[in-house]
N, C-alpha and C positions, 0 to 999 in steps of 0.2 A: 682674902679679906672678907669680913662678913660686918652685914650693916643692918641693922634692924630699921625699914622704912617708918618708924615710930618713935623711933629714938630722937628725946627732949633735949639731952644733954650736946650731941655733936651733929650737926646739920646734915643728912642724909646728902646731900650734893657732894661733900667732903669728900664723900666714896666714890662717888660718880666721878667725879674730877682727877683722885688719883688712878681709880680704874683707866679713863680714857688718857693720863701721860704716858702710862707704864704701857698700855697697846701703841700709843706714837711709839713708844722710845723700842718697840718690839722684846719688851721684858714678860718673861713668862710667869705668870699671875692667875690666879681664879678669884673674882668676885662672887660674892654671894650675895645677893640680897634676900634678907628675911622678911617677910611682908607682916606687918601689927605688929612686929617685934622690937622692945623697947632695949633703952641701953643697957640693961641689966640680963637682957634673954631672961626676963622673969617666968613667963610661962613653961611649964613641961616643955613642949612641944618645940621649943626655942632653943632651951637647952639640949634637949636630943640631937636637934640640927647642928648648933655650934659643935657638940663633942665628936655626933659624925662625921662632920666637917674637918675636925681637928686629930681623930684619928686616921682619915686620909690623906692630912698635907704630913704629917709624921711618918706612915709609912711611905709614902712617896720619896721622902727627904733623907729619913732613917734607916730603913726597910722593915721587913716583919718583925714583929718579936715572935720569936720560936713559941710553938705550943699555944698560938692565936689563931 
């Protein structure tokens, strides 16, 4: 999960809340919080994160793509 603590549209706690059921319930999970980052990851720097974020829950899940 990634949450941009800036984001207008869905209440940053939202994250928070299902961050700490899925540690009760002992489900394996990474939260990310993005700090100034709004619901859109509008900044460069936001989007960088989200995509390397999201190239590592893929190969974690997927595995490599060959020739990467």
């Amino acid at each position: 999960m990634l949450h941009g603590d800036s984001d207008a549209q869905v209440p940053f706690e939202q994250s928070e809340e299902m961050h700490s059921a899925l540690k009760r319930a002992g489900k394996a999970h990474r939260f990310v919080a993005v700090p100034d980052a709004d619901h859109q990851f509008s900044a460069e720097k936001d989007r960088a994160t989200l995509l390397r974020e999201l190239e590592a829950f893929l190969a974690d899940h997927l595995g490599a793509i060959p020739g990467h």
